[in-house]
C-alpha positions, 0 to 999 in steps of 0.5 A: 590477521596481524598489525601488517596485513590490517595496515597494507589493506587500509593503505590499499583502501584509501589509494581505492577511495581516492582514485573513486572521488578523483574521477567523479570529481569530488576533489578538486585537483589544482591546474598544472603550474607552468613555469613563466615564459623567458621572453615574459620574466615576471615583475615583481614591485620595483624590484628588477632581476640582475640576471633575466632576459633583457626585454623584448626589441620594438618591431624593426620596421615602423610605420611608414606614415603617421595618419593625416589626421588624427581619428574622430572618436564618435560623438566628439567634434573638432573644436573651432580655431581661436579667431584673431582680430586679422582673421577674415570673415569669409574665405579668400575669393581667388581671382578667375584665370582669365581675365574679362576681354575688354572691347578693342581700343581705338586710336582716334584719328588726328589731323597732319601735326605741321612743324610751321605756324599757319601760312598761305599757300603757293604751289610750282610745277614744270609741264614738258611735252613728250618726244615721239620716241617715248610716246605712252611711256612714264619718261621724260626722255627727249621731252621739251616744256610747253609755253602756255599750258594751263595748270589747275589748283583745286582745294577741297577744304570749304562747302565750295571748292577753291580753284586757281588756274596758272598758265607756264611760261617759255620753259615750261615753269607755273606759280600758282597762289591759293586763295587766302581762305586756303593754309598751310593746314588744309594743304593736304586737300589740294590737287594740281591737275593739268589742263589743256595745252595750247601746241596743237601736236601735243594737247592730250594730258597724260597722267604721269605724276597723277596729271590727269587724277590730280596730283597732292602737293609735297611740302618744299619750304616756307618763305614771305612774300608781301610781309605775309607768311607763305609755304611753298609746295610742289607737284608733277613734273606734268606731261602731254602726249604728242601727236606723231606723224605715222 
C-alpha cells in the first residue's frame, strides 16, 4: 500500500471520528452567531458609529392622563404636610344650607301718632229729617233739619263711660263738649248716636252715617275757646225717617 492510500484513509478515519463525537455530543459546538439587528446597533464605550441607524422614534400617541396620584409603594406611607403657624387645627365646618327658621316678628301695636298737643274735645253735626219721597233710602234729597233732636256724645275711655247730650237748633246744627276727663288722645273711643226726635211725623232714627250704631268722630281742627286748647271734630250728617201718609 502506498504513502497516498494510507493518507486519504486516515483523512477518511478522522472525518469518521468527528462526525461520531459530533453526534453524542462529546465536542461541544458553538451556537450560531446571528448578526446584530439594524433597529438595536450595538454600542460600544462612548464611541458612536458615523453611518448607523438613527434611533428608534417614541410612540406617537403618548398617554393621554398623568395618573392623580402617584402609586403607593407598599410599606411606604405618605409623609404629613409641614403645618404653619395659620394652619387650622381641625378642618373648616361649612355652614348648613339652610339656615334655621326664626319665629315670626310681631309688630307691637301703638296707639294713634297725633300731630297736635293734647286738647279737650268738641264735636258738631247736622240732623235732617228725611222727605216722603226717599223714605228708607241713604239720601238726603228733599230732607229738612230738625229743631230739638237730641244727639248723644259716648267715649269709652275710662272704667265708667262719659256721655254728654246736646240738643239742634232751628236748622238742624249741635255742639257738643266732652267732659274734661276726655282729650284729644282718646278721641278714637268716642261715638255720637242720635237719639230721639221731637216732631212726631219724623221720630224713628235711621242709621245713615252710623246714626243708629254710633258714628266715630273725624278730626276737623283745633281752636281756643276760654284760654283752653280744643280740637274740633265732626260726625253724621244724621237722619230720622218720617211717618208718610199712605
Amino acid at each position: 500500500m502506498g504513502f497516498a492510500t494510507r493518507g486519504f484513509l486516515l483523512v477518511q478515519l478522522s472525518v469518521l471520528l468527528l462526525s461520531f463525537f459530533s453526534v453524542f455530543g462529546l465536542i461541544p459546538v458553538d451556537p450560531p452567531v446571528h448578526p446584530p439587528s439594524p433597529a438595536h446597533p450595538p454600542h460600544h464605550g462612548r464611541h458612536h458609529h458615523k453611518h448607523g441607524h438613527p434611533p428608534s422614534l417614541p410612540p406617537s400617541h403618548p398617554p393621554s392622563e398623568a395618573p392623580a396620584h402617584p402609586p403607593i409603594h407598599p410599606g411606604h406611607r405618605p409623609r404629613p404636610r409641614p403645618r404653619g403657624p395659620h394652619t387650622p387645627i381641625h378642618p373648616p365646618v361649612s355652614a348648613p344650607a339652610h339656615p334655621p327658621a326664626h319665629p315670626p316678628v310681631h309688630t307691637p301695636r301703638y296707639p294713634p301718632v297725633h300731630p297736635f298737643p293734647r286738647s279737650f274735645v268738641a264735636v258738631e253735626g247736622v240732623v235732617y229729617c228725611k222727605s216722603c219721597k226717599y223714605a228708607g233710602v241713604d239720601t238726603l234729597l228733599g230732607a229738612s233739619p230738625v229743631s230739638g233732636a237730641t244727639v248723644k256724645l259716648q267715649c269709652n275711655n275710662t272704667k265708667y263711660p262719659a256721655v254728654e247730650t246736646a240738643k239742634t237748633d232751628k236748622n238742624g246744627y249741635f255742639f257738643i263738649t266732652a267732659p274734661k276727663t276726655v282729650t284729644s288722645y282718646a278721641s278714637h273711643e268716642c261715638k255720637v248716636f242720635l237719639v230721639s226726635s221731637p216732631v212726631a211725623t219724623c221720630s224713628k232714627p235711621s242709621n245713615f252715617n252710623d246714626g243708629l250704631k254710633g258714628s266715630l268722630l273725624r278730626p276737623e281742627k283745633p281752636y281756643v275757646a276760654n284760654k283752653l286748647p280744643f280740637f274740633l271734630y265732626t260726625v253724621g250728617p244724621f237722619a230720622f225717617e218720617p211717618t208718610c201718609p199712605r
